[in-house]
N, C-alpha and C positions, 0 to 999 in steps of 0.2 A: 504494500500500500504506500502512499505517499503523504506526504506531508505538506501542510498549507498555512498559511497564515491569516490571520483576520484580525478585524479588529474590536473587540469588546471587554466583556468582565470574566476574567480569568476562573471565578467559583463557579460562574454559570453555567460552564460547560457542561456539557452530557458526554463526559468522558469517563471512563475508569477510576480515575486519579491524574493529580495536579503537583506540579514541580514547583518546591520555591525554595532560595537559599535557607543553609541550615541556618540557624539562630545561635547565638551564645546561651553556656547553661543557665545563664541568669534569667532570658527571655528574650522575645522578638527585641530587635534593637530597632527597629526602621518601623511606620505606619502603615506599610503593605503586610507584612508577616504578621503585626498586630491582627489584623483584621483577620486573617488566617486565622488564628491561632483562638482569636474571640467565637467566631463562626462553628469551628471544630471544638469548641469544650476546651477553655485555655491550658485549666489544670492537667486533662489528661493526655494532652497532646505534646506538652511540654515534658512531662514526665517519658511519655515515649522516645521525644527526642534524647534526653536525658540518656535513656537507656543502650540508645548506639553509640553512646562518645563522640572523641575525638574524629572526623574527620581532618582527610589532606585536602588538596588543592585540588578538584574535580571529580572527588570520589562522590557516590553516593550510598542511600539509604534509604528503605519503605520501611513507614508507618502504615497504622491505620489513620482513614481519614477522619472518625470520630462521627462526629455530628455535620462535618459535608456532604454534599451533593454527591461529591466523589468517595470511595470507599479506599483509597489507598491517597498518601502524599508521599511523593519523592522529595526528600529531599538532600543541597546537593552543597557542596563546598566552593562556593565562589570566587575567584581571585579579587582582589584590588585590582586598582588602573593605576598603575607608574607609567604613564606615559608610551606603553607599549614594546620597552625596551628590554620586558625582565620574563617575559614570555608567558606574558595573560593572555592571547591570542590564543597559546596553544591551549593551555588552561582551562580558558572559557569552554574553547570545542569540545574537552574531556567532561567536562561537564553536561554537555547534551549528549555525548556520546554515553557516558556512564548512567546516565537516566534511562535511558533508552534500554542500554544492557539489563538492568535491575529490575527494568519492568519486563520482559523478557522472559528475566528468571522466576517472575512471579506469576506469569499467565497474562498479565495485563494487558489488553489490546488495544487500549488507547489513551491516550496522553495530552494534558495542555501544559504548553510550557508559555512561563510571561519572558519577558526581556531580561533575561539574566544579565546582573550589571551592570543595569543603568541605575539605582538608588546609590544606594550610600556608598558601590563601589565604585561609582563614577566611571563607566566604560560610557565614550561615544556613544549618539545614540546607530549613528552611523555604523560604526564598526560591530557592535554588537547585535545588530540588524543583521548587517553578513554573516557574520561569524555562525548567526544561530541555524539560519539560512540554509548556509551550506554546509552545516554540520549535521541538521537533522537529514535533510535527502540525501547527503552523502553517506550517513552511515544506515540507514532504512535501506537504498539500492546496493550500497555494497556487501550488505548481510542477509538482503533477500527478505526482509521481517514483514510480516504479515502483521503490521502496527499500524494505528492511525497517530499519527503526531498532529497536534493543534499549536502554533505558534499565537499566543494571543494577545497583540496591543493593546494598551491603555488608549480609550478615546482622545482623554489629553497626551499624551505622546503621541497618539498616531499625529495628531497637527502639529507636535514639535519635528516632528523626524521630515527633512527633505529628504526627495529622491536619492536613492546613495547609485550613483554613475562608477561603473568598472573602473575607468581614470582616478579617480578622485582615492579609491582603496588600496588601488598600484603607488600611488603616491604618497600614500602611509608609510606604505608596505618600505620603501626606497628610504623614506626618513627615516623609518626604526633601525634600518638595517647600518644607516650613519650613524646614528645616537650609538646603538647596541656595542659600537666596532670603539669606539670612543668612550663610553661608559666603561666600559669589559676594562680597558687598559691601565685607565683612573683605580679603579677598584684591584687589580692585581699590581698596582704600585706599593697600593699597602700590605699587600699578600707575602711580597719578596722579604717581610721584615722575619717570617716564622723559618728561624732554624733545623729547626728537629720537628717534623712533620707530627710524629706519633706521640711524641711527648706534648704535646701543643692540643692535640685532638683529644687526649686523655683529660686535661686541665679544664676543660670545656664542655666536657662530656661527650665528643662525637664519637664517631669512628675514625680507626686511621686510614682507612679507603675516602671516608667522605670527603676530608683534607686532603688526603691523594690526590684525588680523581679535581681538585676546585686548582689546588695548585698547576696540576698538568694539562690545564683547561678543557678539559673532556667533558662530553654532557652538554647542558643548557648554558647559557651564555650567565646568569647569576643562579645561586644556589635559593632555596628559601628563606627567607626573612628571618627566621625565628636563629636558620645557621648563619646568617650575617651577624646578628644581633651578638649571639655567642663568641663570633670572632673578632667583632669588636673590642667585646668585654677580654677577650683573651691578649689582644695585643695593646690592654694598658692605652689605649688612646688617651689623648687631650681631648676635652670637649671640641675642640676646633675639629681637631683630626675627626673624631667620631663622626660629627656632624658629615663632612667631608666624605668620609667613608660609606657613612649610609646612604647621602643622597647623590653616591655617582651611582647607584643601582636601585633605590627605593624612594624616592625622591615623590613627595617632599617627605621629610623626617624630621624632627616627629611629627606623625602625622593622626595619632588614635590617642584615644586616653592612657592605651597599655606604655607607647611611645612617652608619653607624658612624664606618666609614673616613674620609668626606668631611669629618664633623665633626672628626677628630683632625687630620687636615691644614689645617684651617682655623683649630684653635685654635694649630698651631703657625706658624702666618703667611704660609700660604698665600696667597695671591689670582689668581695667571695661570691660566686656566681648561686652557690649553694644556699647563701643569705641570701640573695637579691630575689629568688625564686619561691623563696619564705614568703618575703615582704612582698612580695607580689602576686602571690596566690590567698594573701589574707585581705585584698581590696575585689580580686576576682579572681577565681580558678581557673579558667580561661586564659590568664596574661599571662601563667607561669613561661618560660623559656628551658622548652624540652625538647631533647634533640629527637629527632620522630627516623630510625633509620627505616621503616618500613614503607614513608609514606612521602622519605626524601626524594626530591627529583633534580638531579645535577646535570 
């Protein structure tokens, strides 16, 4: 089956179940997911999310839909928007593709998905138009799935979003690939400071591959956030550098409350990574800084 786009209210669907970014344990954080989460029974649907954890970067997850129209919610791990350089493009598409897998696995024959990334993680609305686009027909024709996909616009979005023209995405496509070549290089200037690869990744918590594989630029052009963060904290930065550090590949920085927080306990003289992740899992469990190698993408 194929996949379509239209324009309406996302819960009205007459579809199976509906896709919307995971939430933090505390609850919806954005007034789209609020609504979700009011509609389905707040309490027990939070509790459900609760119950799968930690997502990564495009993974997903079914619930039940609770008290929706739909009897199943996807839902999925959304990137931020840096500016296209730290590879949410790819991200995002794992995202629809990982939705699609999950429902799949569960018998579900059809699906509405909204505009992943245009709220609070700020993707174009341009870009994430395509992206969704050509991720859903592309992975429906390339796995043969016998799925209905609904892509479904907000009314007010559909009159924010111009036409997105082939040229216009090519020419994204040209600037990330400048920024990326230029970012990549800023960011492993401070890389060249770490000695002893293994003893460095130990102090930190990663793996000595994951350090491996960033130092010998293998993989994705930056690693995840959470191991920047870490490598920060490991190379003793000045605030200056840190700054610096973070926003040749995560830009801007700080840019979240968790961002916020990290900074204040650093300026109060912080440095054991083991404290900082105390003091940061006691304002939210969500901020701790934990190195994920399962769900690492380099």
């Amino acid at each position: 089956m194929a996949a379509e786009t239209i324009t309406g209210d996302l819960m009205q669907q007459n579809t199976e179940a509906i896709v919307i970014p995971v939430v933090p344990f505390s609850g919806p954080s954005s007034k789209f997911t609020r609504m979700v989460y009011e509609a389905a029974g707040y309490d027990e649907l939070l509790e459900a999310r609760r119950a799968f954890g930690h997502l990564h970067d495009g993974e997903a997850a079914v619930t039940s839909g609770f008290g929706l129209r739909q009897k199943h919610v996807i839902h999925v791990y959304t990137p931020e928007w840096f500016g296209g350089i730290s590879g949410e493009p790819k991200y995002l598409t794992r995202c629809y593709c990982n939705a699609l897998k999950a429902a799949v696995r569960q018998g579900i024959r059809s699906v509405a998905f909204p505009l992943l990334g245009t709220g609070t993680n700020r993707v174009p609305l341009q870009i994430a138009l395509r992206i969704a686009e050509d991720a859903l027909r592309g992975y429906i024709r390339a796995h043969s799935l016998d799925i209905r996909a609904v892509l479904v616009i907000h009314p007010a979005t559909a009159k924010a979003l111009p036409e997105l023209h082939a040229d216009s995405f090519a020419a994204f496509a040209e600037m990330s690939s400048i920024q990326e070549s230029a970012a990549y290089e800023r960011f492993h200037a401070y890389l060249r400071r770490i000695e002893c690869p293994s003893r460095f990744a130990e102090s930190i918590g990663c793996s000595p591959s994951t350090i491996t594989r960033i130092l010998n630029r293998k993989g994705k052009s930056v690693p995840h956030k959470i191991t920047v963060l870490l490598i920060a904290l490991g190379l003793g930065l000045t605030r200056e550098e840190r700054l610096d550090f973070m926003n040749s590949v995560y830009a801007p920085y700080p840019h979240d409350a968790r961002d916020r927080r990290l900074e204040e306990l650093l300026e109060e003289g912080h440095t054991n990574i083991t404290l900082i992740n105390s003091l940061l899992a006691e304002d939210d469990p969500d901020w701790i800084l934990m190195h994920k190698p399962k769900g690492e993408q380099m």
